[in-house]
C-alpha positions as protocol buffer text, in pm:
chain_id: "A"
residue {
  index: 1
  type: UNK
  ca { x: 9086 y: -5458 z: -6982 }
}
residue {
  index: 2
  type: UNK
  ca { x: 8756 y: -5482 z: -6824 }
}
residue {
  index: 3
  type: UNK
  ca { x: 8558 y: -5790 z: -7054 }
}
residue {
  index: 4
  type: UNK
  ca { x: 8165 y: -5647 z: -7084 }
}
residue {
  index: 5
  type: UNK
  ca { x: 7911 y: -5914 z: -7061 }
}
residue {
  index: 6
  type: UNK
  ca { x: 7801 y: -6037 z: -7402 }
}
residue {
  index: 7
  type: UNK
  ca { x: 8136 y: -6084 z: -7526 }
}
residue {
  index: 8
  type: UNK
  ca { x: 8224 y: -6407 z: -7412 }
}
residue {
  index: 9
  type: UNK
  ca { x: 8033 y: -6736 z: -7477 }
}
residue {
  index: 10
  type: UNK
  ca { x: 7827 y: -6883 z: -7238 }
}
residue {
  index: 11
  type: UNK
  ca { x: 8062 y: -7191 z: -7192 }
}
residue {
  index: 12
  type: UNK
  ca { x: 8350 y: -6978 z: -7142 }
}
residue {
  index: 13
  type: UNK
  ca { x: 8227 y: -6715 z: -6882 }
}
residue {
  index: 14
  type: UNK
  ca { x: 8098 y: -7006 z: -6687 }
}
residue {
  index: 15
  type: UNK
  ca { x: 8401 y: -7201 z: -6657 }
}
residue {
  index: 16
  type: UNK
  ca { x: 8612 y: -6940 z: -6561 }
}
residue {
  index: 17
  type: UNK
  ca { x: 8292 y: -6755 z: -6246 }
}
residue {
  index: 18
  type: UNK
  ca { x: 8326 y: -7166 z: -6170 }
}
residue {
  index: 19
  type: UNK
  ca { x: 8710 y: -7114 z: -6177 }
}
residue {
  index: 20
  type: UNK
  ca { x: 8775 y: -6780 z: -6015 }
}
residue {
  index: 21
  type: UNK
  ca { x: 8527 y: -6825 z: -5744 }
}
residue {
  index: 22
  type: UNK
  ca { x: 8700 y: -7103 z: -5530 }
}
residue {
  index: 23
  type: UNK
  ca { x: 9051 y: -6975 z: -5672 }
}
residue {
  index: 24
  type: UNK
  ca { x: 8984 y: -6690 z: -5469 }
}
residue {
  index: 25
  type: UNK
  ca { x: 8868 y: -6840 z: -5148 }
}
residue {
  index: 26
  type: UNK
  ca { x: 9163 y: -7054 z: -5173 }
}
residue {
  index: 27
  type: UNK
  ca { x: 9375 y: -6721 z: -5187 }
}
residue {
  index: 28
  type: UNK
  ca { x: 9173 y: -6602 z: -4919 }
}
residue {
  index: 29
  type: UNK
  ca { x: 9274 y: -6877 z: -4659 }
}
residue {
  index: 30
  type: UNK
  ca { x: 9631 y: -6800 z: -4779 }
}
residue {
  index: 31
  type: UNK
  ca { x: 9557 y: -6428 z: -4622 }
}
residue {
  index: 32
  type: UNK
  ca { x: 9481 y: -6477 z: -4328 }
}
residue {
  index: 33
  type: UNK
  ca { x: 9892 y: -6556 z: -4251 }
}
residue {
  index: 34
  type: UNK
  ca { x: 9991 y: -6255 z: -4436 }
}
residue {
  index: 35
  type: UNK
  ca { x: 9740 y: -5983 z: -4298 }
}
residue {
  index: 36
  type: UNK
  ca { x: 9815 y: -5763 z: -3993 }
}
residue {
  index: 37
  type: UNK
  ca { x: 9549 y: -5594 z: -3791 }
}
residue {
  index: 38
  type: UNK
  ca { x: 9749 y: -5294 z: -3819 }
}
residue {
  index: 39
  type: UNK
  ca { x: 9777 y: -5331 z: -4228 }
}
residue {
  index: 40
  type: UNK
  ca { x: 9422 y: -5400 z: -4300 }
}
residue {
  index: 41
  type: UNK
  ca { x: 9338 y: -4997 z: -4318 }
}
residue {
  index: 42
  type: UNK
  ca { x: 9620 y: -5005 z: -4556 }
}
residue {
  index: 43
  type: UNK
  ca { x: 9407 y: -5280 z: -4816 }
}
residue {
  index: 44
  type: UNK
  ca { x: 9123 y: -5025 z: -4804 }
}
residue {
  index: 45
  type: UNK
  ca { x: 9345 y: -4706 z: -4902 }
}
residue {
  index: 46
  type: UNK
  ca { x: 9548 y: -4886 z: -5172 }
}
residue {
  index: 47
  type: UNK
  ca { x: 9181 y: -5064 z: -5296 }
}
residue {
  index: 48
  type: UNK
  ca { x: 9048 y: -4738 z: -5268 }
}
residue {
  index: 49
  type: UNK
  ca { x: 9391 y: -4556 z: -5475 }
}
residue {
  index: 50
  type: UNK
  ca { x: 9371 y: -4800 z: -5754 }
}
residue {
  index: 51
  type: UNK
  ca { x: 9046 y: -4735 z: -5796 }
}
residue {
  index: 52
  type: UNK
  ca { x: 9051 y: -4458 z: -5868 }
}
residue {
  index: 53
  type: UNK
  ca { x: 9359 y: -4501 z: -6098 }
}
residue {
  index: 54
  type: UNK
  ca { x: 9175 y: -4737 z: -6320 }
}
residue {
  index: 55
  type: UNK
  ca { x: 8894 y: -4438 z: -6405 }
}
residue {
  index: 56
  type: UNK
  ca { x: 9184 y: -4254 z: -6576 }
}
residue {
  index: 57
  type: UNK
  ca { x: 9196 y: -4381 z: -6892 }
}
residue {
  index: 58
  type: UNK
  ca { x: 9559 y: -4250 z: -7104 }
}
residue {
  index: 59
  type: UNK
  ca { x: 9576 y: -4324 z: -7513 }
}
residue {
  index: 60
  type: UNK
  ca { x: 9807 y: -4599 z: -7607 }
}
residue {
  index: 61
  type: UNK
  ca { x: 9666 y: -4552 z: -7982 }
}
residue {
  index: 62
  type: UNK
  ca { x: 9475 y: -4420 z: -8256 }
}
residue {
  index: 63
  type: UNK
  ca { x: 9124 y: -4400 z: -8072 }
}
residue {
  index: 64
  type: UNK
  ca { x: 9230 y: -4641 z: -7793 }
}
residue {
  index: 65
  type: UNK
  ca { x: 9295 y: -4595 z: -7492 }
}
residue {
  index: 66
  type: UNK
  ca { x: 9418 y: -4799 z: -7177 }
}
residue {
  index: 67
  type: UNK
  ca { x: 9443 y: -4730 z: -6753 }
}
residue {
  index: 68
  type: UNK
  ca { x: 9646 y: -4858 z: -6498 }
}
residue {
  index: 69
  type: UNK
  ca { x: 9546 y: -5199 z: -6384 }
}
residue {
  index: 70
  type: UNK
  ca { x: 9739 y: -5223 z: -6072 }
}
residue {
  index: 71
  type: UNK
  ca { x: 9828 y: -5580 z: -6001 }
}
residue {
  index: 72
  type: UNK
  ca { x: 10187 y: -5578 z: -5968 }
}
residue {
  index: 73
  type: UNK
  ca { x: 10113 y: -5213 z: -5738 }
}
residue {
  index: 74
  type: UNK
  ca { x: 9902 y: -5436 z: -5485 }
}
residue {
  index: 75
  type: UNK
  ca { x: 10129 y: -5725 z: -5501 }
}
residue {
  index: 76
  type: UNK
  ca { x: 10424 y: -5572 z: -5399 }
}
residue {
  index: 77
  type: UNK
  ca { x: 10281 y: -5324 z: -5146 }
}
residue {
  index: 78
  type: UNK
  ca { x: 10057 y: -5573 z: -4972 }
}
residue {
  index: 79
  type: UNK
  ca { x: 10158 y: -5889 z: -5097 }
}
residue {
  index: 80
  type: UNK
  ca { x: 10052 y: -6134 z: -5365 }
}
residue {
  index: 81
  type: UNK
  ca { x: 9750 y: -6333 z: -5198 }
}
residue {
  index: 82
  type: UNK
  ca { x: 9599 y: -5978 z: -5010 }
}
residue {
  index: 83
  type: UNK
  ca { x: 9613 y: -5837 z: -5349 }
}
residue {
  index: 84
  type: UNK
  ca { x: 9435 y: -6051 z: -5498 }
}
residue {
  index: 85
  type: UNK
  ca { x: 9163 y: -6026 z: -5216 }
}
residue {
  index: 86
  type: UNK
  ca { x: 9160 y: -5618 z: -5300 }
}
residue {
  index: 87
  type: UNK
  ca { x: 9175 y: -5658 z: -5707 }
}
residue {
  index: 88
  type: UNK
  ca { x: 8857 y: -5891 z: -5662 }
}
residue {
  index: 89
  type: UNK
  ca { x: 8686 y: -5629 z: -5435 }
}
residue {
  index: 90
  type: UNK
  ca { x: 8754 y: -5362 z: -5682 }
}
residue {
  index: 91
  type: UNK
  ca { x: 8646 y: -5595 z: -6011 }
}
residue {
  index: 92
  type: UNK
  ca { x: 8320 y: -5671 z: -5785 }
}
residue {
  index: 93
  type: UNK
  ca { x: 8257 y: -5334 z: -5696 }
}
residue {
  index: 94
  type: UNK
  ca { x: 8312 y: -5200 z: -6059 }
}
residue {
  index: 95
  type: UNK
  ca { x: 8097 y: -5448 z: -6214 }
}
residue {
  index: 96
  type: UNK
  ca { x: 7758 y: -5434 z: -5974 }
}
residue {
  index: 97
  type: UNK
  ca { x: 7798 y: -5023 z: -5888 }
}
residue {
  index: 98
  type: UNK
  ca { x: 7964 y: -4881 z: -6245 }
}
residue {
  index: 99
  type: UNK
  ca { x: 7847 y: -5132 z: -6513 }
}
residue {
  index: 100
  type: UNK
  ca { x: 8207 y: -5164 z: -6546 }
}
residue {
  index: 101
  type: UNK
  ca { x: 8302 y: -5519 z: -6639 }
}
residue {
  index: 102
  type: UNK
  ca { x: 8017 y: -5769 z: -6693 }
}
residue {
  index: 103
  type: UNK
  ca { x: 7848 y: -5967 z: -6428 }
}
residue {
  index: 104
  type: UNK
  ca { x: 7841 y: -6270 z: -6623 }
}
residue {
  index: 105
  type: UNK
  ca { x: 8181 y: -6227 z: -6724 }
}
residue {
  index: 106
  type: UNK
  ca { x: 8294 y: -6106 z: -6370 }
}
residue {
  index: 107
  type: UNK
  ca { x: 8500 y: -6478 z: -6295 }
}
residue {
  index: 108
  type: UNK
  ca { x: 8720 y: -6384 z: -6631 }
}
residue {
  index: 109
  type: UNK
  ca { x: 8774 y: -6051 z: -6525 }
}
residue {
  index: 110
  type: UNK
  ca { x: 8906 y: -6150 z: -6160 }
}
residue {
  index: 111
  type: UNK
  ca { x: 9031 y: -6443 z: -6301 }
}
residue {
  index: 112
  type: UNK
  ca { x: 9261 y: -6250 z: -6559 }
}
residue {
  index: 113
  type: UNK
  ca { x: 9330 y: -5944 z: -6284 }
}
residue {
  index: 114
  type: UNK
  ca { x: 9341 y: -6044 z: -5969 }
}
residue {
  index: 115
  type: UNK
  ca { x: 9490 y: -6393 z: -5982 }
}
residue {
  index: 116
  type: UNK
  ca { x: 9693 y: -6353 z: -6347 }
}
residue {
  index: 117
  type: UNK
  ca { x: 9768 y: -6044 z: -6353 }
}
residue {
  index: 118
  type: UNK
  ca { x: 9884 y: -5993 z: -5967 }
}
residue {
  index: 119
  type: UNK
  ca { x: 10073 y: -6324 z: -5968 }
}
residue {
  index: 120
  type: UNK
  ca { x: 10299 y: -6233 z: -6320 }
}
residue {
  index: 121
  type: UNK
  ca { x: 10333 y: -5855 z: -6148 }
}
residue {
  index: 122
  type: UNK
  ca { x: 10449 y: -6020 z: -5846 }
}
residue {
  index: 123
  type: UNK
  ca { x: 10725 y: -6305 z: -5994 }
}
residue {
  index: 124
  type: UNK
  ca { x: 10949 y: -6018 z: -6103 }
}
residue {
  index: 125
  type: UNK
  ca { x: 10987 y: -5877 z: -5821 }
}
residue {
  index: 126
  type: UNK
  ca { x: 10988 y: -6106 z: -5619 }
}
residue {
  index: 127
  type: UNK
  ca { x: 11312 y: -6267 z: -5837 }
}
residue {
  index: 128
  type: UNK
  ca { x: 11512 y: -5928 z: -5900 }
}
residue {
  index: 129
  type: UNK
  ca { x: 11386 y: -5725 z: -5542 }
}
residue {
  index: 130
  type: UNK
  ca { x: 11480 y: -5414 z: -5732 }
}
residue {
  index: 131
  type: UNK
  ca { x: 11384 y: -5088 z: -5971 }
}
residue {
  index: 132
  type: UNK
  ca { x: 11398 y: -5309 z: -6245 }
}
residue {
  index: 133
  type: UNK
  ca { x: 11223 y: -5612 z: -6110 }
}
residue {
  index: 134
  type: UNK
  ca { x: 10914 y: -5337 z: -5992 }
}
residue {
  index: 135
  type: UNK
  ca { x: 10951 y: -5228 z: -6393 }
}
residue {
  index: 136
  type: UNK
  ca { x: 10887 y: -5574 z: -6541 }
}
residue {
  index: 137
  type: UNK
  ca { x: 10635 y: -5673 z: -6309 }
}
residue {
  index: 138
  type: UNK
  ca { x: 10434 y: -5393 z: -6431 }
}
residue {
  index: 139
  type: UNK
  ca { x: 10429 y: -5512 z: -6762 }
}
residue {
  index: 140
  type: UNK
  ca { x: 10419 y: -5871 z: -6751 }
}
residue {
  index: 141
  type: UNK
  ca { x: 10102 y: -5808 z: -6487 }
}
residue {
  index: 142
  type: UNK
  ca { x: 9935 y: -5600 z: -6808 }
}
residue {
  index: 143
  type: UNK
  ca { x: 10104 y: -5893 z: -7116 }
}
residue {
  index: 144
  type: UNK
  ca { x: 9941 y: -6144 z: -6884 }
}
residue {
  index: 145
  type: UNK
  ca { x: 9604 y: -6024 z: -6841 }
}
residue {
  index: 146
  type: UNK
  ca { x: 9545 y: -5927 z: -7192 }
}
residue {
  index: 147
  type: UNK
  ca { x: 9681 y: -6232 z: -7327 }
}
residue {
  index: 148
  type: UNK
  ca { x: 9450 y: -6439 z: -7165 }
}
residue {
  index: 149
  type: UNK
  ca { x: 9123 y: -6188 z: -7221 }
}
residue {
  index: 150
  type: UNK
  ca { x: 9263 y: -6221 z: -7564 }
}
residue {
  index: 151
  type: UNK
  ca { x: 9246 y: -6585 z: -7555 }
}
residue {
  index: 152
  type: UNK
  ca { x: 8890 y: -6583 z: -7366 }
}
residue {
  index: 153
  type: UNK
  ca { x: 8778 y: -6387 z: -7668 }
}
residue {
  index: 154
  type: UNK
  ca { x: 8919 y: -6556 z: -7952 }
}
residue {
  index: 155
  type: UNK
  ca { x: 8747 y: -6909 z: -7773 }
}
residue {
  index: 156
  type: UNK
  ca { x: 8445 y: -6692 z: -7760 }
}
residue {
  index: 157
  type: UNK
  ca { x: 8423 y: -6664 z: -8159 }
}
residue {
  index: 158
  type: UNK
  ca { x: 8513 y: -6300 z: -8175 }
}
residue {
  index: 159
  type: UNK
  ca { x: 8657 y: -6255 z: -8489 }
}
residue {
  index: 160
  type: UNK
  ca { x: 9033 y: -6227 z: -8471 }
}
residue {
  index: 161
  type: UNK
  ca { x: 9204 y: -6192 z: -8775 }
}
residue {
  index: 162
  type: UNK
  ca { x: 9597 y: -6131 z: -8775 }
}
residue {
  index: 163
  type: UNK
  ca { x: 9604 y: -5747 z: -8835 }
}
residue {
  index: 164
  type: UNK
  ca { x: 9376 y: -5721 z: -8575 }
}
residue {
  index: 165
  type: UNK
  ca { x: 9591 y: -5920 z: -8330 }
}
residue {
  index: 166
  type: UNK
  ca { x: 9882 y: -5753 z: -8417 }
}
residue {
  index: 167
  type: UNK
  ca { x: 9754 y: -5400 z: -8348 }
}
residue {
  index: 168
  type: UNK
  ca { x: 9585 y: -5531 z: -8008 }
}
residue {
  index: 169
  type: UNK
  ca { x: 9921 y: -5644 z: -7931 }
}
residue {
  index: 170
  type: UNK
  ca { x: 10048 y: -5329 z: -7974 }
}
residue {
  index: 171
  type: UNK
  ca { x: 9778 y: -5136 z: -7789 }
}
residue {
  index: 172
  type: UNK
  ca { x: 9866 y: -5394 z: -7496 }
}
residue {
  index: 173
  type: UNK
  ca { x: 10257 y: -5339 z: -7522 }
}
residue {
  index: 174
  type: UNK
  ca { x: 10224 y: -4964 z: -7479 }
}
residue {
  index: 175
  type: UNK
  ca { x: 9978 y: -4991 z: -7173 }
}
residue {
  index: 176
  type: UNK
  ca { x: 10228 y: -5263 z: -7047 }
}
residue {
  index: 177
  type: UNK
  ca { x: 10517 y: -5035 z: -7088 }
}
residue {
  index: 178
  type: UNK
  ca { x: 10303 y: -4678 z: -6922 }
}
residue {
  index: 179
  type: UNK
  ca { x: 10166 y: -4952 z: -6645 }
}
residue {
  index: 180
  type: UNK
  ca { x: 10577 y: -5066 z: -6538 }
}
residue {
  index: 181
  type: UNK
  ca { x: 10707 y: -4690 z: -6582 }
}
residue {
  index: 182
  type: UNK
  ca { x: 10348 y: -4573 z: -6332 }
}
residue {
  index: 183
  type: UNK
  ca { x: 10426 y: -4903 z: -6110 }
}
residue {
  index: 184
  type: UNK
  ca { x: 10829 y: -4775 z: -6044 }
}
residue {
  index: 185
  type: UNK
  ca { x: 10727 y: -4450 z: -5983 }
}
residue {
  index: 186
  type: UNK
  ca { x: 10421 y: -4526 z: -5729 }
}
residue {
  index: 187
  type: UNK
  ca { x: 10698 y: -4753 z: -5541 }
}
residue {
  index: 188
  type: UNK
  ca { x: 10985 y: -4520 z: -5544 }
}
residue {
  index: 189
  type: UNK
  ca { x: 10748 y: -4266 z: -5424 }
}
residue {
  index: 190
  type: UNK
  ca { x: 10621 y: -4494 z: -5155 }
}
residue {
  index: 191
  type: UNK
  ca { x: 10957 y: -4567 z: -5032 }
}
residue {
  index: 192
  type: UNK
  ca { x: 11060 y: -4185 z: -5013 }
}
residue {
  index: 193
  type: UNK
  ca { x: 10762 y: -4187 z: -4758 }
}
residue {
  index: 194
  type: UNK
  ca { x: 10855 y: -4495 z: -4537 }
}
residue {
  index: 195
  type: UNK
  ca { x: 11170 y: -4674 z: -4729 }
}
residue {
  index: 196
  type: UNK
  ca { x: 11124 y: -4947 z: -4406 }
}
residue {
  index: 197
  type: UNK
  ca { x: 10787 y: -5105 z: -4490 }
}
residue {
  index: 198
  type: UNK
  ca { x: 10799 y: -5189 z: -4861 }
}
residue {
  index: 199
  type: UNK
  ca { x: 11183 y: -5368 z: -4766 }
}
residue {
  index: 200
  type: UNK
  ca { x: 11068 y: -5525 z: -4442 }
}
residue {
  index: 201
  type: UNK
  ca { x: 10675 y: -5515 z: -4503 }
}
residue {
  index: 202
  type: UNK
  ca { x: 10659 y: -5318 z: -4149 }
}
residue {
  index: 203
  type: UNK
  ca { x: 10356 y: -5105 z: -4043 }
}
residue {
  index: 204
  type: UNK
  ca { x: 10295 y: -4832 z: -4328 }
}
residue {
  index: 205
  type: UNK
  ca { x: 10322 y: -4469 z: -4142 }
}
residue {
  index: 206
  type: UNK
  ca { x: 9987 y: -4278 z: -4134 }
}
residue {
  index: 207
  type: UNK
  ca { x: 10147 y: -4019 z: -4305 }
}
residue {
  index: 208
  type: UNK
  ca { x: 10163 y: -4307 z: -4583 }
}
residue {
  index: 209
  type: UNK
  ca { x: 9809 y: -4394 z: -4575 }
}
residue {
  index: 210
  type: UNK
  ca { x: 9679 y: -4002 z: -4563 }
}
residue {
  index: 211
  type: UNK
  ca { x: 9874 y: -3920 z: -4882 }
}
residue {
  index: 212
  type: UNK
  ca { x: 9815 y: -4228 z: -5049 }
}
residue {
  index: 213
  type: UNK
  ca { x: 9422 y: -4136 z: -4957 }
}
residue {
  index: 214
  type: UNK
  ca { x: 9457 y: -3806 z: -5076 }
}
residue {
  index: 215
  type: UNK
  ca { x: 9596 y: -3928 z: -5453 }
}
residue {
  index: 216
  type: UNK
  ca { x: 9276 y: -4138 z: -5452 }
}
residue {
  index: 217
  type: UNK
  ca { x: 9102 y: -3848 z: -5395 }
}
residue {
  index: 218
  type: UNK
  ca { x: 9283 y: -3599 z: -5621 }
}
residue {
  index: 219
  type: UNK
  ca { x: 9272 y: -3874 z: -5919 }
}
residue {
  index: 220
  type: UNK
  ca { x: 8876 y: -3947 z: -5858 }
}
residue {
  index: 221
  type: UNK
  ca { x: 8805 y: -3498 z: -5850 }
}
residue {
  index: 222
  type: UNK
  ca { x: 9048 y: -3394 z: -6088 }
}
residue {
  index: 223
  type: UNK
  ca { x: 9228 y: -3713 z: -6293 }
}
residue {
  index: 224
  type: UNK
  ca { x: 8870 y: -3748 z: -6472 }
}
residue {
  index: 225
  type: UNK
  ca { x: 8894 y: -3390 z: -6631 }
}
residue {
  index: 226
  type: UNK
  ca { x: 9211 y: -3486 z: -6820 }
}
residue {
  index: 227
  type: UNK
  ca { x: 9113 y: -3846 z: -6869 }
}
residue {
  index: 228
  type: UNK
  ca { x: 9100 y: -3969 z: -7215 }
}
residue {
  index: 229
  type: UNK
  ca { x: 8782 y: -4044 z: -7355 }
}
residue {
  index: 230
  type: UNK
  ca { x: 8835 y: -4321 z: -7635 }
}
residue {
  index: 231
  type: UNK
  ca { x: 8737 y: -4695 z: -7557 }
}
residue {
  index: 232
  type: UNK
  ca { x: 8978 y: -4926 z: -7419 }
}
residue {
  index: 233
  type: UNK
  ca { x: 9115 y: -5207 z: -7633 }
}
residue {
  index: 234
  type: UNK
  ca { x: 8877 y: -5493 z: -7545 }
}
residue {
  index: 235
  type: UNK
  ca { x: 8616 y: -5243 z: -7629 }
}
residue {
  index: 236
  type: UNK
  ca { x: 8769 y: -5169 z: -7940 }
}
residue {
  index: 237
  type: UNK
  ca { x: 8870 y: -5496 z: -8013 }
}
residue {
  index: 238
  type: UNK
  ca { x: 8473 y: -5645 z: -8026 }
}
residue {
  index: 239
  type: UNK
  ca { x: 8258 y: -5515 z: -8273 }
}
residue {
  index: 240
  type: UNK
  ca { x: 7934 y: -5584 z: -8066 }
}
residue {
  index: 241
  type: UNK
  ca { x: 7766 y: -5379 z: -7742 }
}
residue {
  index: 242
  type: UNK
  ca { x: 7722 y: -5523 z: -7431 }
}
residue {
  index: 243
  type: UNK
  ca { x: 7346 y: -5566 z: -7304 }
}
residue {
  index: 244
  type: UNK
  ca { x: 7234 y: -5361 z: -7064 }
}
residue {
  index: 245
  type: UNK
  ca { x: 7037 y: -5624 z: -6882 }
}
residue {
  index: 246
  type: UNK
  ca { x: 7099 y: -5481 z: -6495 }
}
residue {
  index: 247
  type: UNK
  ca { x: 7158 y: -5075 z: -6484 }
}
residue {
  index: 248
  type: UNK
  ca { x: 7408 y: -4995 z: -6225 }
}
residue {
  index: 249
  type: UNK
  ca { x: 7349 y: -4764 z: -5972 }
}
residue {
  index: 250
  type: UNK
  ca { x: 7669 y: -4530 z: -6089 }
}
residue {
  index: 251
  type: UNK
  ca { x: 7680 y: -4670 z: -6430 }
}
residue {
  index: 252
  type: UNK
  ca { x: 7894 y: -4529 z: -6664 }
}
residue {
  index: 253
  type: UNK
  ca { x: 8082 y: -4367 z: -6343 }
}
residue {
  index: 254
  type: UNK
  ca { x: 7807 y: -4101 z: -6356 }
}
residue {
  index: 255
  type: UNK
  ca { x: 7614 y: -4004 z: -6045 }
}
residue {
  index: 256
  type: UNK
  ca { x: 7302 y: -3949 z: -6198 }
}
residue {
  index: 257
  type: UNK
  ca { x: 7073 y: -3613 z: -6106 }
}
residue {
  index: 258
  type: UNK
  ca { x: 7375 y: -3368 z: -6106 }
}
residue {
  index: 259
  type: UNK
  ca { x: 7381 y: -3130 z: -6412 }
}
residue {
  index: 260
  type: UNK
  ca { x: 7722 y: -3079 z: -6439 }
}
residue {
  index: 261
  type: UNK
  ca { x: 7921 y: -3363 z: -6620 }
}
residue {
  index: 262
  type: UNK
  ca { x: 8261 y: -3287 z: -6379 }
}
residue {
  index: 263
  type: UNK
  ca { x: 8035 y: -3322 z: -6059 }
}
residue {
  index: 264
  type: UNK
  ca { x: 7865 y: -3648 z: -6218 }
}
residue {
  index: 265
  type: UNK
  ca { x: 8165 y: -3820 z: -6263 }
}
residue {
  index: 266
  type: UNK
  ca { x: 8375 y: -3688 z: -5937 }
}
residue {
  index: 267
  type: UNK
  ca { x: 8044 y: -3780 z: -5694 }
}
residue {
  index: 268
  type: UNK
  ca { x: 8047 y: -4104 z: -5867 }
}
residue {
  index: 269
  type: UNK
  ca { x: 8390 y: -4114 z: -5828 }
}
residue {
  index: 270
  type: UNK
  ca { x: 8413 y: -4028 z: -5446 }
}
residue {
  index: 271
  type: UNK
  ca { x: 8113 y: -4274 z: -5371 }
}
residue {
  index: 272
  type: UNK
  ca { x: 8322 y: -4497 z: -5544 }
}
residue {
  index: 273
  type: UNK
  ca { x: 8599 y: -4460 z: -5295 }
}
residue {
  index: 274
  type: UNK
  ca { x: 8412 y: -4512 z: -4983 }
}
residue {
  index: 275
  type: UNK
  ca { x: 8228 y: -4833 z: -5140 }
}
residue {
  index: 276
  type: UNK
  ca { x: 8590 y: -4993 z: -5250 }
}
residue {
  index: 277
  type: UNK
  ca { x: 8749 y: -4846 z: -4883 }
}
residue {
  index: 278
  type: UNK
  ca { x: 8482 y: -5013 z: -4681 }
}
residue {
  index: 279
  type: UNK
  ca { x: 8465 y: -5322 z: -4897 }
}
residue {
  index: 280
  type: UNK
  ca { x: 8861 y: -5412 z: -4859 }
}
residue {
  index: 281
  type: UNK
  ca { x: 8877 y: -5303 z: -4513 }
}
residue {
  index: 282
  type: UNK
  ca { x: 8568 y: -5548 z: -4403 }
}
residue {
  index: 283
  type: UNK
  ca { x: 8737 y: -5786 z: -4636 }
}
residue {
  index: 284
  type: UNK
  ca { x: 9050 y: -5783 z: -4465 }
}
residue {
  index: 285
  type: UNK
  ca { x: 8881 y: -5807 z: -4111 }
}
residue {
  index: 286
  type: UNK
  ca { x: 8663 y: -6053 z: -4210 }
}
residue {
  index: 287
  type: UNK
  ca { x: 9008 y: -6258 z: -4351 }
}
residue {
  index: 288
  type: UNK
  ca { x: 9191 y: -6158 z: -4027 }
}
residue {
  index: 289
  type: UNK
  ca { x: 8871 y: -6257 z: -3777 }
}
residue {
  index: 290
  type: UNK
  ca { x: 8885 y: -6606 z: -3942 }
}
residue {
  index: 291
  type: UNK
  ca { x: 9271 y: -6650 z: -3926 }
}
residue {
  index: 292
  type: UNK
  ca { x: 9197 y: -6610 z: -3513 }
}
């Protein structure tokens, strides 16, 4: 779902980093109502749990694969406006640490996942308030997103012919339809643990936040060993390579240095939850410092 740089025309990338950028600060502003001192530990662990979520890539296809996104997750567990705060964080983080994402094309990316994709995960259920709204949003968060990086390539001039379309769609359906099944199941499962604060958005327990912690920390160690390796289906979608014009410090999700290719990928992927912890906590003081 992530767009590379060198995908997208100039004119295009630069519209939407001139978009996205006060889109967000405007969402920001709109925080500072909805975030709790008590809740902003809470941003970092969920930041930190999709995360790590999104490294596990699952196929949805012949040599394709997709990963939880994780919009409608946030919205619904912290609201639509904070998640869009954390999805930006994470989309930042990925893009300047991991090469994951392009840095010119970093305003699409938030653009299509944190404002897009959270707000169509979050209008289901917010409507229905049940198992089945939870379900939809899911998918419409993943229909959304793709849809428009679909549109932001096709504007682009990569070549889209109908065949092509029509088996992208299909890659996105199935993601859409894993991503509301995952979505229902993270919920219910949050619920079992404190059924109070996802009905009346009360203080999550810390038994909450140490188990959600710990599933960020067994997907990041573990998830990668059983992860599938094919490209996802932007990356399959456009013929070309994105240039390497900055080299991240984890690129590739590899710590570099380590022999092993398990311990490369599960440093990079523990450093990788202390970056995205730290940077949604200090974004949700910073939010809640401001709102004073």
């Amino acid at each position: 779902m992530h767009i590379p740089d060198g995908f997208l025309s100039t004119p295009v990338w630069a519209a939407f980093d001139v978009v996205a950028a006060p889109a967000v600060g405007i969402l920001a502003k709109r925080a500072q109502r909805d975030i709790e001192e008590h809740n902003i530990p809470f941003m970092g662990v969920m930041g930190a749990f999709i995360f790590a979520a999104q490294m596990i890539n699952f196929p949805v296809g012949p040599g394709t694969s997709g990963h939880l996104v994780g919009g409608s997750l946030l919205a619904i567990t912290l609201g639509p406006s904070v998640a869009a705060i954390v999805m930006t964080a994470i989309l930042a983080v990925q893009a300047l640490v991991f090469q994951d994402g392009g840095i010119l094309a970093l305003g699409a990316n938030v653009f299509n996942m944190a404002i897009i994709g959270v707000l169509a995960g979050y209008i289901p259920y917010r409507l229905l308030r049940n198992s089945a709204g939870v379900f939809m949003g899911g998918v419409a968060s993943v229909l959304a997103s793709g849809a428009f990086a679909l549109a932001q390539l096709w504007i682009s001039g990569i070549p889209l012919s109908g065949k092509i379309l029509a088996i992208t769609a299909g890659f996105f359906a199935v993601g859409a339809l894993l991503e509301g099944a995952i979505t229902l199941a993270a919920i219910r499962a949050l619920e079992r643990m404190n059924p109070a604060w996802i009905r009346n958005t009360k203080k999550p327990a810390g038994r909450t936040l140490v188990l959600v912690g710990v599933a960020a920390l067994v997907l990041a160690v573990a998830g990668i060993l059983i992860a599938s390796t094919h490209p996802d289906g932007i990356e399959v979608l456009a013929a070309s390579h994105a240039p390497v014009w900055m080299h991240a410090p984890l690129a590739d999700y590899q710590a570099h240095g380590i022999e092993s290719p398990w311990l490369r990928k599960s440093a990079a992927g523990i450093a990788g939850l202390v970056v995205i912890y730290v940077a949604c906590f200090a974004a949700g003081r910073w939010i809640r410092q401001r709102s004073a």
